[in-house]
Each structure stands twice: as C-alpha cells, then as structure tokens.
DSSP file (Angstrom, degrees, kcal/mol; ACC not computed):
  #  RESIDUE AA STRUCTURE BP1 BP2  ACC     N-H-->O    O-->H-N    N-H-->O    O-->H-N    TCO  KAPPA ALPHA  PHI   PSI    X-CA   Y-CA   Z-CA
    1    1 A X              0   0    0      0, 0.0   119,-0.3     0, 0.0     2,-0.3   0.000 360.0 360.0 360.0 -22.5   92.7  106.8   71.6
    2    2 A X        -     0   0    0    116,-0.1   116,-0.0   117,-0.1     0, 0.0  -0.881 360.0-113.9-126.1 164.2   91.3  108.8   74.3
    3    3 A X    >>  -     0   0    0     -2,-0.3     4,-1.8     1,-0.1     3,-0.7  -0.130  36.7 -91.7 -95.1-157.5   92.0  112.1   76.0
    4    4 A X  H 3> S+     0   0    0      1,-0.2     4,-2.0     2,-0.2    -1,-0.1   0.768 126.5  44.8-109.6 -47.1   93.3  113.3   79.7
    5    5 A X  H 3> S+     0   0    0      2,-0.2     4,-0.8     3,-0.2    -1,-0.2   0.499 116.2  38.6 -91.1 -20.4   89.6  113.6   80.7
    6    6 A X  H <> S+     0   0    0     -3,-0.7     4,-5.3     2,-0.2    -2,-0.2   0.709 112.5  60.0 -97.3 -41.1   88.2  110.5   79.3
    7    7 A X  H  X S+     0   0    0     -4,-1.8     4,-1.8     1,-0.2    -2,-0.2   0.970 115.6  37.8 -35.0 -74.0   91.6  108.6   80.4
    8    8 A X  H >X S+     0   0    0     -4,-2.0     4,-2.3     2,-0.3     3,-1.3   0.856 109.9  53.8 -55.0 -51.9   90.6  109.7   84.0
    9    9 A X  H 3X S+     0   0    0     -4,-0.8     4,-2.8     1,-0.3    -1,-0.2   0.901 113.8  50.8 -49.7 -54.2   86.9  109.4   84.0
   10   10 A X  H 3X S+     0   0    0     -4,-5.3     4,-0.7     1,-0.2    -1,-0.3   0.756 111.0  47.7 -38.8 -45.2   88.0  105.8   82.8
   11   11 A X  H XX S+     0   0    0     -4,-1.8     4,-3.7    -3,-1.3     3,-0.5   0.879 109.1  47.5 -47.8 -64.8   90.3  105.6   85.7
   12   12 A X  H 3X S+     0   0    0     -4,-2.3     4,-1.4     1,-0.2    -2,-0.2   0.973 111.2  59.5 -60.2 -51.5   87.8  106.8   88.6
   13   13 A X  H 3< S+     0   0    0     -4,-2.8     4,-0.4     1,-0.3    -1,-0.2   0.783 105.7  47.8 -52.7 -38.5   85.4  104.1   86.9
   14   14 A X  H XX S+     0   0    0     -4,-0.7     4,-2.9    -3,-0.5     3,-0.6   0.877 100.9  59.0 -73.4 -44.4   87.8  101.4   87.5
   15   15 A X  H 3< S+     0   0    0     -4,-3.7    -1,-0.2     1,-0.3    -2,-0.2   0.630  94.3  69.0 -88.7  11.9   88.5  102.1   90.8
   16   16 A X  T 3< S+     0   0    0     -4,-1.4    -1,-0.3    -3,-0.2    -2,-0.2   0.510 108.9  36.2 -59.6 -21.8   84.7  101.6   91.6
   17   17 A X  T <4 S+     0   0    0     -3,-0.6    -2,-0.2    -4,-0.4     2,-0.1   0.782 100.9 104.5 -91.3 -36.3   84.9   97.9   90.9
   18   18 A X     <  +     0   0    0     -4,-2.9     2,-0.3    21,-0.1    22,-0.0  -0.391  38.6 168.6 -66.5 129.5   88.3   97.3   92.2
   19   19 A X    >   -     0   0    0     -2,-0.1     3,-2.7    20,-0.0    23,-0.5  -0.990  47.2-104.7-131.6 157.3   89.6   95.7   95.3
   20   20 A X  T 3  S+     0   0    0     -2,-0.3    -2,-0.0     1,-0.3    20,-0.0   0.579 121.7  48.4 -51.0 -12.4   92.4   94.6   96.6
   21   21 A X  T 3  S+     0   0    0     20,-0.1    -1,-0.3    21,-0.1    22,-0.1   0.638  85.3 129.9-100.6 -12.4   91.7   91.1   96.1
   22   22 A X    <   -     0   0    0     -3,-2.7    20,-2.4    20,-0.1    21,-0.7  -0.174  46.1-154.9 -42.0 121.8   90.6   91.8   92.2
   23   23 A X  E     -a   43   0A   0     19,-0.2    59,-2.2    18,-0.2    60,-0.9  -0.964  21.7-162.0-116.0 123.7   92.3   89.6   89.8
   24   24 A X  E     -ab  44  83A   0     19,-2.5    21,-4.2    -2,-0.4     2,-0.4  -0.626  21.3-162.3-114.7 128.6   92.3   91.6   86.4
   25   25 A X  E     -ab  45  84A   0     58,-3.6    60,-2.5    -2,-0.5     2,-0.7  -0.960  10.1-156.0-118.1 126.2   92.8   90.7   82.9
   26   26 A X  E >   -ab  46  85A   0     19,-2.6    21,-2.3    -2,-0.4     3,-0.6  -0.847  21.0-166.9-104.6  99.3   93.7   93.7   80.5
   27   27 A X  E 3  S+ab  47  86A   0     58,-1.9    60,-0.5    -2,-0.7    21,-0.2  -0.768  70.2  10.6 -97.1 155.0   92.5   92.3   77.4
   28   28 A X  T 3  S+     0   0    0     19,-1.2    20,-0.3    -2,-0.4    -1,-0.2   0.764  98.7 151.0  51.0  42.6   93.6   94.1   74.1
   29   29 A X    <   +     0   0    0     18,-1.6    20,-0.3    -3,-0.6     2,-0.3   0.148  21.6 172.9 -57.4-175.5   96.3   96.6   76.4
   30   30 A X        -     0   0    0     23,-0.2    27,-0.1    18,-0.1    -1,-0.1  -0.842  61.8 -27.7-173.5-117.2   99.1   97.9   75.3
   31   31 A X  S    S+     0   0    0     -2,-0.3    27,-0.7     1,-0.2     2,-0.6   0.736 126.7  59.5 -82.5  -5.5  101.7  100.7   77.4
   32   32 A X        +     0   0    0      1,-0.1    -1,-0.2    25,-0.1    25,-0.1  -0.848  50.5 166.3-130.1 110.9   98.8  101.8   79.1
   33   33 A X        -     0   0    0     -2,-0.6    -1,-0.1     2,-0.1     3,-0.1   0.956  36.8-142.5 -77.8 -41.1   95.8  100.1   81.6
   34   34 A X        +     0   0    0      1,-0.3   -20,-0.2    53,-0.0     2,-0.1   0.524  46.3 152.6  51.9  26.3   94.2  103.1   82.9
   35   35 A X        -     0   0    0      1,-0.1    -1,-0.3   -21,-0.1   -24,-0.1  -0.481  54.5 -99.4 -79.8 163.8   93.8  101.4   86.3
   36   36 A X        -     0   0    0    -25,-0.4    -1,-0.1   -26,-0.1     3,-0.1  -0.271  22.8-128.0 -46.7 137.0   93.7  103.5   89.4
   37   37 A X  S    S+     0   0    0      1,-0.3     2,-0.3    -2,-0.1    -1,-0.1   0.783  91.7  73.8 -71.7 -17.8   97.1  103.6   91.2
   38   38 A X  S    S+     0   0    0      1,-0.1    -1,-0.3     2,-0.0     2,-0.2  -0.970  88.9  26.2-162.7 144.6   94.9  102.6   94.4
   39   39 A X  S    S-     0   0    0     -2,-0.3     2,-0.6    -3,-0.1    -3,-0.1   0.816  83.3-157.3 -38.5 148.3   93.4   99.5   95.3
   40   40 A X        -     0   0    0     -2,-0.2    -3,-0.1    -5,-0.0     4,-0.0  -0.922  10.3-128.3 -97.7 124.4   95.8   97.5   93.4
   41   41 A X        -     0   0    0     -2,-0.6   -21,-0.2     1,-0.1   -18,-0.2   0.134  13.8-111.1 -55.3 173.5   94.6   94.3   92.4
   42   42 A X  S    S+     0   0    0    -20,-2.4     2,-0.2   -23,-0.5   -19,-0.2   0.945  96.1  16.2  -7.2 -81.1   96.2   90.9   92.9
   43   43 A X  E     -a   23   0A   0    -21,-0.7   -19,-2.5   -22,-0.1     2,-0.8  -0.974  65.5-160.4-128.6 114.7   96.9   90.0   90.1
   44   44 A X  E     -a   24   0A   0     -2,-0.2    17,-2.6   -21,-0.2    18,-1.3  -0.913  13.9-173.8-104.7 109.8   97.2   92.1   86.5
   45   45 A X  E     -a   25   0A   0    -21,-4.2   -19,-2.6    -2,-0.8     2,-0.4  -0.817   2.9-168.4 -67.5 113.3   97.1   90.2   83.2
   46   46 A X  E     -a   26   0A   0     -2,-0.5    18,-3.1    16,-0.3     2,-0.3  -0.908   8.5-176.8 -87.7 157.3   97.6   91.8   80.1
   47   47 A X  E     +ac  27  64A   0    -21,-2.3   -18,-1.6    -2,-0.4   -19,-1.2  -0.931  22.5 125.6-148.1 127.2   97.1   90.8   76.5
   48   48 A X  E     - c   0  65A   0     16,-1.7    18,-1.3    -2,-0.3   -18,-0.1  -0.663  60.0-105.5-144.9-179.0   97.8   92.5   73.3
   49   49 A X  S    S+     0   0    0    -20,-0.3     2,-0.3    -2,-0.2    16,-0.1   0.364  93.1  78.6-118.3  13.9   99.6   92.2   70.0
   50   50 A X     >  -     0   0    0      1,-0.2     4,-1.4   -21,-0.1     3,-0.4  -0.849  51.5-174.1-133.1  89.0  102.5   94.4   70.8
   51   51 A X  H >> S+     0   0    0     -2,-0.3     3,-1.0     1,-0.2     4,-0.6   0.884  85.8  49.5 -45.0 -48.9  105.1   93.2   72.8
   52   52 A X  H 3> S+     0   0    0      1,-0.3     4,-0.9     3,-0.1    -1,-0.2   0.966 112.4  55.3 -68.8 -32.6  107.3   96.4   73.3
   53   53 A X  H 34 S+     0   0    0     -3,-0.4    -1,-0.3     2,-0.2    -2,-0.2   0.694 112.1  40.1 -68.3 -26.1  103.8   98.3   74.3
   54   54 A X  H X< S+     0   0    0     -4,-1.4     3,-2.2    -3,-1.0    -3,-0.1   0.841 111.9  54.7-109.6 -81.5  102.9   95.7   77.1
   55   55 A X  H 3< S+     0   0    0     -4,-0.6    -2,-0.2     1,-0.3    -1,-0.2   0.753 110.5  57.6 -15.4 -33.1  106.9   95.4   78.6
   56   56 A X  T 3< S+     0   0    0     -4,-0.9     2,-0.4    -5,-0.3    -1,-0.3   0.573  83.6  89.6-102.8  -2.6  106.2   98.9   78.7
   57   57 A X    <   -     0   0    0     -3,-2.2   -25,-0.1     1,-0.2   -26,-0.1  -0.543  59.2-158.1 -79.7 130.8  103.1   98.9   81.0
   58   58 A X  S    S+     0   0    0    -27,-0.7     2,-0.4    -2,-0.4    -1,-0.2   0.867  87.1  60.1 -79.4 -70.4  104.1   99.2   84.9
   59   59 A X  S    S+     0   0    0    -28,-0.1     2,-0.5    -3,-0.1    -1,-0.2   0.373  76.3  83.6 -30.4 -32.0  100.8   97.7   85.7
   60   60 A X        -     0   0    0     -2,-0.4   -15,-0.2     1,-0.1     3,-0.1  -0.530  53.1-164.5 -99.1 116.1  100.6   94.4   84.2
   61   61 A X  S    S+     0   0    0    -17,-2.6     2,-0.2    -2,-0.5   -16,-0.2   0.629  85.8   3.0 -77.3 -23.9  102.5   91.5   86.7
   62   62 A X  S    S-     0   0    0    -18,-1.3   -16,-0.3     2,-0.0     2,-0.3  -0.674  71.2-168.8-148.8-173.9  102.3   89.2   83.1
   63   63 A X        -     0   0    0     -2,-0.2     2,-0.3   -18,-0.1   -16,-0.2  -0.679   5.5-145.9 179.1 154.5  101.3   89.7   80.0
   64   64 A X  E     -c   47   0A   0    -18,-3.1   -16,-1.7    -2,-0.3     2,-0.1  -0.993   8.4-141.9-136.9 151.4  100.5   87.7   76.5
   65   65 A X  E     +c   48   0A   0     -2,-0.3   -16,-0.2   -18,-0.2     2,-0.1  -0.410  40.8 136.4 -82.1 161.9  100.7   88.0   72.8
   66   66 A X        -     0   0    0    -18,-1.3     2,-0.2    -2,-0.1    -2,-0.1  -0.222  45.7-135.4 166.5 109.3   98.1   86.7   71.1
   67   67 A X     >  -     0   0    0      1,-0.2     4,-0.8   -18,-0.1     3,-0.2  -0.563  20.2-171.8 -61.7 142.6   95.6   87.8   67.7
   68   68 A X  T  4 S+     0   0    0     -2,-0.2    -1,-0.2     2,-0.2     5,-0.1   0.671  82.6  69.7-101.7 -21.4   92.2   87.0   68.6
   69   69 A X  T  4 S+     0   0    0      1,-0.2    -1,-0.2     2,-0.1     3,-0.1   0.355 110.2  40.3 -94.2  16.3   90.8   87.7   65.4
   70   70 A X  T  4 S+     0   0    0      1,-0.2     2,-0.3    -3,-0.2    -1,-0.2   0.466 135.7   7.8 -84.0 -27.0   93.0   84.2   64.6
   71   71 A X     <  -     0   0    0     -4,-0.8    -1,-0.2     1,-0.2    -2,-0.1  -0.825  57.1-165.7-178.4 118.4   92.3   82.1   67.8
   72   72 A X        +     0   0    0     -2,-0.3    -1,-0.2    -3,-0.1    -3,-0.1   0.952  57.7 112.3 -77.0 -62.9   89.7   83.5   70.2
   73   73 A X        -     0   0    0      1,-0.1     2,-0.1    -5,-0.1    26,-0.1   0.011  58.9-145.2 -53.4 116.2   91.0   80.7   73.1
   74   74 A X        -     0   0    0     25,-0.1     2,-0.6     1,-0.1    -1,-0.1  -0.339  14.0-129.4 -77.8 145.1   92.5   82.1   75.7
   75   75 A X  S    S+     0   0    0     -2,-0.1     2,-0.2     2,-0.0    -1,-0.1  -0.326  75.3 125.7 -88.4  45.0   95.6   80.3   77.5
   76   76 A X        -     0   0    0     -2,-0.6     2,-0.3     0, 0.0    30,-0.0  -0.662  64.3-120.9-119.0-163.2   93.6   80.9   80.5
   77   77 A X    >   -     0   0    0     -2,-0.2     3,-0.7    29,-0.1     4,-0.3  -0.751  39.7 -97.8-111.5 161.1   92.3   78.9   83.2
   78   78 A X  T 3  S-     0   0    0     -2,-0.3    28,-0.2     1,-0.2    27,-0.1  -0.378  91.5  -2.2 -80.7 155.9   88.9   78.8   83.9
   79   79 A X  T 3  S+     0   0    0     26,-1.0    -1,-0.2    28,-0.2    28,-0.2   0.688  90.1 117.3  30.7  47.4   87.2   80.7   86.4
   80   80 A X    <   +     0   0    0     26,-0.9     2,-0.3    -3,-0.7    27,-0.2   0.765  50.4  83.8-127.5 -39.7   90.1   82.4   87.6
   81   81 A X  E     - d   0 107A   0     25,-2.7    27,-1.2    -4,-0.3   -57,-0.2  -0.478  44.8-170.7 -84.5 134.1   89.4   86.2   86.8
   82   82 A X  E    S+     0   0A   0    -59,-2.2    30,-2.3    -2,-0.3     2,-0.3   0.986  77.7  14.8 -71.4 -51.2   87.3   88.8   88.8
   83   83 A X  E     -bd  24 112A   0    -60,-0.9   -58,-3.6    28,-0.2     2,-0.8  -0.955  58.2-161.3-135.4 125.4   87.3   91.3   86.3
   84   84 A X  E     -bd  25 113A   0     28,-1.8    30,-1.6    -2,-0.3     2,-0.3  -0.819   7.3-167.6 -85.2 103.2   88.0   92.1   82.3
   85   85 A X  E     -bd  26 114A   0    -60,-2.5   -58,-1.9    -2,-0.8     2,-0.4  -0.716  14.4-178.0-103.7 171.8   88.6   95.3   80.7
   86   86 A X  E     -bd  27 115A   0     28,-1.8    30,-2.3    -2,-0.3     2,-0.2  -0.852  21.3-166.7-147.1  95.8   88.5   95.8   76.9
   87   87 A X        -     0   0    0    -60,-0.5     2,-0.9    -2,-0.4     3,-0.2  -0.686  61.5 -40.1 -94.3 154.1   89.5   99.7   77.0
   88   88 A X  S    S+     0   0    0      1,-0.3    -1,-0.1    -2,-0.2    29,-0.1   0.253 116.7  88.9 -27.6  61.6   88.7  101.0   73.3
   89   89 A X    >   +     0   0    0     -2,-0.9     3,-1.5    27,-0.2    -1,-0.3   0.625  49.7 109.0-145.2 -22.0   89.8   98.5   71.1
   90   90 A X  G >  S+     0   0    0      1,-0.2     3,-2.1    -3,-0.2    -2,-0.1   0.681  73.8  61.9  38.5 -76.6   86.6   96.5   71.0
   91   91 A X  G 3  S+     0   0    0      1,-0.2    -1,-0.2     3,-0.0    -3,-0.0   0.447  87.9  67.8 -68.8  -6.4   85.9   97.4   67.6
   92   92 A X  G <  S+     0   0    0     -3,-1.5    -1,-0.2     2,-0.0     2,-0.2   0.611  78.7 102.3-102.8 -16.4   89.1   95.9   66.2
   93   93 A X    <   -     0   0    0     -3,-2.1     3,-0.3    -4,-0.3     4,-0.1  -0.474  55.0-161.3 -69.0 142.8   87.6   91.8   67.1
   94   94 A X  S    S+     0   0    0     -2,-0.2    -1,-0.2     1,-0.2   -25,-0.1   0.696  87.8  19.7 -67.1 -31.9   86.4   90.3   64.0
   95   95 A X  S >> S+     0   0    0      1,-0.1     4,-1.6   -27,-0.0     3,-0.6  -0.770  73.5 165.7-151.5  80.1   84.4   87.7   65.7
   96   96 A X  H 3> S+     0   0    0     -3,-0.3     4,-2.3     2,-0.2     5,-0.3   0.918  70.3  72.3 -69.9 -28.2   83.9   89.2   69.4
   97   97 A X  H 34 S+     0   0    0      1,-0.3    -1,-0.2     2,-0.2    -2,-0.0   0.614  98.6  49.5 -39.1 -32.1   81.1   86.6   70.2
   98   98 A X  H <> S+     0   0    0     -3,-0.6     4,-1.2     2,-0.2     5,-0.3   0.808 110.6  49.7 -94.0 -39.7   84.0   84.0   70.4
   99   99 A X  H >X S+     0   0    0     -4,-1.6     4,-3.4     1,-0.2     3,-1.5   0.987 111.7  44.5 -40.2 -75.2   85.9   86.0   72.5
  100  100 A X  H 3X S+     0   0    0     -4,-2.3     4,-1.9     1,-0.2    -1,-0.2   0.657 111.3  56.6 -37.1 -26.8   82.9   86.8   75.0
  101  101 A X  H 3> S+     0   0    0     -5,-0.3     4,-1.7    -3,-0.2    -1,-0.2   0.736 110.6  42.0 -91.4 -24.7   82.4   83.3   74.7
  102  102 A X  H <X S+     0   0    0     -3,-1.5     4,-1.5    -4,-1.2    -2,-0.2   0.894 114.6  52.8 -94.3 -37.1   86.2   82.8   75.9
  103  103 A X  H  X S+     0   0    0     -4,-3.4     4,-0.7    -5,-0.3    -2,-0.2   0.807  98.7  54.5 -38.4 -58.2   85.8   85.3   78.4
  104  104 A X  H >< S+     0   0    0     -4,-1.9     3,-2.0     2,-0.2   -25,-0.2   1.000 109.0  64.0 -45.2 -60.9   82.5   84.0   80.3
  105  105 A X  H 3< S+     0   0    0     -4,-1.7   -26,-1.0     1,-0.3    -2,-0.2   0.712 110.7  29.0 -37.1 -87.9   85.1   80.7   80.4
  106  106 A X  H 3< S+     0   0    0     -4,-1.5   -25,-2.7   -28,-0.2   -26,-0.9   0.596 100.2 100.5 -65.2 -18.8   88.0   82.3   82.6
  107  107 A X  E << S-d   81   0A   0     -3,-2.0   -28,-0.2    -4,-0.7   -25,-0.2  -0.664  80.1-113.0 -75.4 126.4   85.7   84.9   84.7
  108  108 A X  E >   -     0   0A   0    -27,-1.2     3,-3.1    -2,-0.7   -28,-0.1  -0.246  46.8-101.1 -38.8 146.1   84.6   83.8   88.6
  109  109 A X  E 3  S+     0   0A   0      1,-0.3    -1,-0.1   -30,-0.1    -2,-0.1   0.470 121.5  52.7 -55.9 -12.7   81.1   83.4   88.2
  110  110 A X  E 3  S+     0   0A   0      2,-0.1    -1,-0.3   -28,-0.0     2,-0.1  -0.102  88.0 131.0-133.6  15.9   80.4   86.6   89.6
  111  111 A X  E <   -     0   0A   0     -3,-3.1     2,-0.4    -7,-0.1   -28,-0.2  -0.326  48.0-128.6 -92.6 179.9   82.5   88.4   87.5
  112  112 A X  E     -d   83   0A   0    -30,-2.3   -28,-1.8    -2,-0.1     2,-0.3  -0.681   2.5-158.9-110.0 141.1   82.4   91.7   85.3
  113  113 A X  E     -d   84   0A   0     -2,-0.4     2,-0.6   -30,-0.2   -28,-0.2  -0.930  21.0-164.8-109.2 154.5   83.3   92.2   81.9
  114  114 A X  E     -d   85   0A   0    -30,-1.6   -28,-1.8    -2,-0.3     2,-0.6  -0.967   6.3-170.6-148.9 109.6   84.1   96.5   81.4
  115  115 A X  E     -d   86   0A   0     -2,-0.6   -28,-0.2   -30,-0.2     2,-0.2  -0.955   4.3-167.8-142.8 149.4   84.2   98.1   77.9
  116  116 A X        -     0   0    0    -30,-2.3     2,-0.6    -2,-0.6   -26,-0.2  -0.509   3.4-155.7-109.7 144.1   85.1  101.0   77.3
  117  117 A X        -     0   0    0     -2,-0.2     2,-0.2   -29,-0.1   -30,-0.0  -0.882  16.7-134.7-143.9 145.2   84.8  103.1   73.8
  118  118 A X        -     0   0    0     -2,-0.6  -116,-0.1     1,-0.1   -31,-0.0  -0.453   5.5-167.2 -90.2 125.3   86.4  105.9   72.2
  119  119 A X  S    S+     0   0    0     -2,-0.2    -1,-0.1     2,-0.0  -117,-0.1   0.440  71.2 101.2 -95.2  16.6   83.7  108.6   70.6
  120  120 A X        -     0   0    0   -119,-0.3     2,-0.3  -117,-0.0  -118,-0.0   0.055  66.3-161.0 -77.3 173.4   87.3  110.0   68.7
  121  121 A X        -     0   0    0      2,-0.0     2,-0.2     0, 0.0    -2,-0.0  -0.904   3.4-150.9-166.2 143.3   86.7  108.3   64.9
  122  122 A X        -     0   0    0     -2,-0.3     2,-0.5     0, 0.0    -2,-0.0  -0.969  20.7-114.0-124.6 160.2   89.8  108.0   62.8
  123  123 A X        -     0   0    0     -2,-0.2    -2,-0.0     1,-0.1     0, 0.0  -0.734   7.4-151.3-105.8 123.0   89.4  108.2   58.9
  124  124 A X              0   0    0     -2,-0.5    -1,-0.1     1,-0.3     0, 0.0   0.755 360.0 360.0 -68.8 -32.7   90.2  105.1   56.6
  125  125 A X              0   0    0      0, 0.0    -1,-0.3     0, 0.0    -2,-0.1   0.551 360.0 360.0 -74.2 360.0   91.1  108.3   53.5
C-alpha cells in the first residue's frame, strides 16, 4: 500500500518511539511491520486477518486472527502494551471508535497509539 520511501520514512518514525523495553502490538499487520531492525522491542504482537501474511512476518514473536469489524474485543490484557501501530489499514474498521475504545483498554497508561495512512487511492470501478 505504500512505497520504498514512505515504507522507510515509516520506519525512521518508528524507531523514534521505540526502545528496547517497548512492548508493541501490530494491529491490522500482515507480512510486513515496518519496524526499525534496531531497538527491537520486547515483545511484538501482531493481529490481522491473514494467517499466511502474519506466519510470514519475521518481526512479530505472536500473532492473532481476528475481524474487528465483527468483535472489536481484543484477547488482550489490560494495560500491558507501550505502543500500537495501525499502518494503513485504518480505513478498513467499520466501527473504529470500538476499537480505540479497546485499545485505550490494553495500552500502559502512558502509551501511544501511531497511524499511519496511505495518500495511494485504489478505485472501487
């Protein structure tokens, strides 16, 4: 969805936030995080709807399936994440407000949510 240049920009962006103690949940992933190869956090979550695409991410230590635009509630524990990314896929929740809502849950109080968005447009025709 994005190109070599936006990928990276994305990249560099990340690894202003990151530290080595960052525990990261890749919400809506798939083969690809776009984290920095250095710091590496903890811990990396992903969550998608495409199994072969997230087996196929090196980054991600875990991962879960799951539609959100069926059931917003995350199987996670509460307060448990530093950081969220939502890399250009945003635009595909139905009801993101319950999402965010699920999100605040499972972030340290002092954590970040990071979305990212593609200015590419593909055409319904």
């Amino acid at each position: 969805h994005i190109d070599d240049e936006a990928r990276f920009a994305l990249s560099q962006f990340y690894k202003s936030l990151l530290t080595t103690d960052s525990i990261v949940l890749d919400l809506m992933s798939s083969w690809a995080s776009h984290l920095p190869e250095t710091p590496k956090p903890t811990k990396v979550i992903g969550h998608g709807m495409n199994e072969e695409e997230l087996a196929a991410n090196p980054i991600l230590d875990n991962y879960f399936i799951q539609n959100l635009n069926k059931t917003a509630k995350l199987p996670l524990k509460n307060d448990t994440y530093d950081i969220c990314l939502i890399a250009v896929s945003i635009q595909y929740l139905i009801d993101p407000l319950s999402v965010f809502s699920e999100v605040a849950r499972i972030l340290k109080p002092e954590g970040s949510v990071v979305i990212s968005f593609s200015n590419r447009m593909f055409p319904t025709n």
